[in-house]
N, C-alpha and C positions, 0 to 999 in steps of 0.2 A: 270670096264667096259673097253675094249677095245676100240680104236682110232683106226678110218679107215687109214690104210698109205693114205698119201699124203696129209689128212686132217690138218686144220692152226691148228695148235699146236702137229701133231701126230709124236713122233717121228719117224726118216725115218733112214732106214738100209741101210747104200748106199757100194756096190761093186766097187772100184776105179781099174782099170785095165790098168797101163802107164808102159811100157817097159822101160823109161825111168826112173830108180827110185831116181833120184835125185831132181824130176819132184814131184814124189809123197805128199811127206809130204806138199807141198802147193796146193796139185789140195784137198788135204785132209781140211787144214784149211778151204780152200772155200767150201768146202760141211759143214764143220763146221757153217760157217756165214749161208748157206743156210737154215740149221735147222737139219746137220745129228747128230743123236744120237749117233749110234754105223757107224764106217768105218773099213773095211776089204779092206788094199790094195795086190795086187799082179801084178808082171811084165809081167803077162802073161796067157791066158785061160786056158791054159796047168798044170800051178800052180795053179789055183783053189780047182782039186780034187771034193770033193761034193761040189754041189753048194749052199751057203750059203743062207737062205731064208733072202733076201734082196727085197727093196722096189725101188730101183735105181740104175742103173750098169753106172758108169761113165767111160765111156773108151776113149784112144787114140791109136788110130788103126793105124797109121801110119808106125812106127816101128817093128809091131808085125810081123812074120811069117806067111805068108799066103794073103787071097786075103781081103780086109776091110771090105768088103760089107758080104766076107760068114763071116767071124771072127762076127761082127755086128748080122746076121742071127743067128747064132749056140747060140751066147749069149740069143738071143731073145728066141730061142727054149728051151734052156737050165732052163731058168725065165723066163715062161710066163708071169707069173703077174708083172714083175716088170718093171719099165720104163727105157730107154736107151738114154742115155745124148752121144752124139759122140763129141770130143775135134779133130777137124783136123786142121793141117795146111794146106794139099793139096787142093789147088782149081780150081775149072774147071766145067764149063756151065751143070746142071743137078748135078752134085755130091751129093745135098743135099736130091735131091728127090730118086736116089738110097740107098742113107744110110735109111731113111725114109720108104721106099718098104723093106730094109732088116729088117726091127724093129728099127730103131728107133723114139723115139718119138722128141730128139732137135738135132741139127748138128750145133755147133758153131766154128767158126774159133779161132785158135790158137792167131790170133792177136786180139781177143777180150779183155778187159780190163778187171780185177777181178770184178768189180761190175756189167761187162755184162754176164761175168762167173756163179757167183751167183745169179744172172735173169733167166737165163737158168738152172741153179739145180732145183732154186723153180718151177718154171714151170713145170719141167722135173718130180717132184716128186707130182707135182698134176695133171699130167697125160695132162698136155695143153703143145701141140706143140710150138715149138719154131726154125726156123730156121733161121740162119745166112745170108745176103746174099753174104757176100764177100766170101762163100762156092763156090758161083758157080759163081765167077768173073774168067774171063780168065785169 
């Protein structure tokens, strides 16, 4: 029998998307702690290719090429079904509720701690919003 994603126990297929990949291999362990089954990292949208039927796109837009909010958008298009965890450092008054408008379901700050990290995965992969507030600290 099939498990719904995002269901407590179902495993969860998470897309990690950090331009930074030195970055990667621990934004991975933390989806690890959060409950991902299978992780598919790459540095960039562009690197994708087919987009891999996944249950959670964890990205940090910062870095990437292009504007965050469409980068964010185009993910959301690209995976409808799947939910979208945004990792920023940039913050500033509204920021959180424009990532949110472009598809995503969490927006947490880069200075978040790993276990506020992994709050946000789970959440993110049972489809309940989550946003940071020190996103939209000036």
């Amino acid at each position: 029998m099939d498990q719904q994603a995002g269901a407590p126990g179902a495993p969860t297929r998470v897309l990690i998307v950090e331009p930074q990949t030195i970055f990667a291999p621990h934004l991975a362990f933390l989806a690890t702690l959060a409950g991902a089954g299978e992780i598919t990292m790459v540095p960039s949208p562009r690197k994708i290719g087919v987009m891999p039927e996944v249950d959670l796109i964890f990205v940090d837009p910062d870095y990437l090429e292009g504007d965050p909010f469409e980068i964010v958008a185009a993910l959301a298009r690209s995976s409808a079904h799947a939910a979208i965890c945004v990792l920023t450092g940039e913050h500033a008054p509204g920021r959180s509720l424009r990532f949110q408008r472009a598809g995503a379901t969490a927006v947490i700050s880069k200075d978040a701690s790993d276990n506020e990290l992994v709050d946000a995965l789970r959440l993110s992969a049972e489809r309940r919003p989550y946003t940071d507030a020190r996103v939209d600290a000036a």
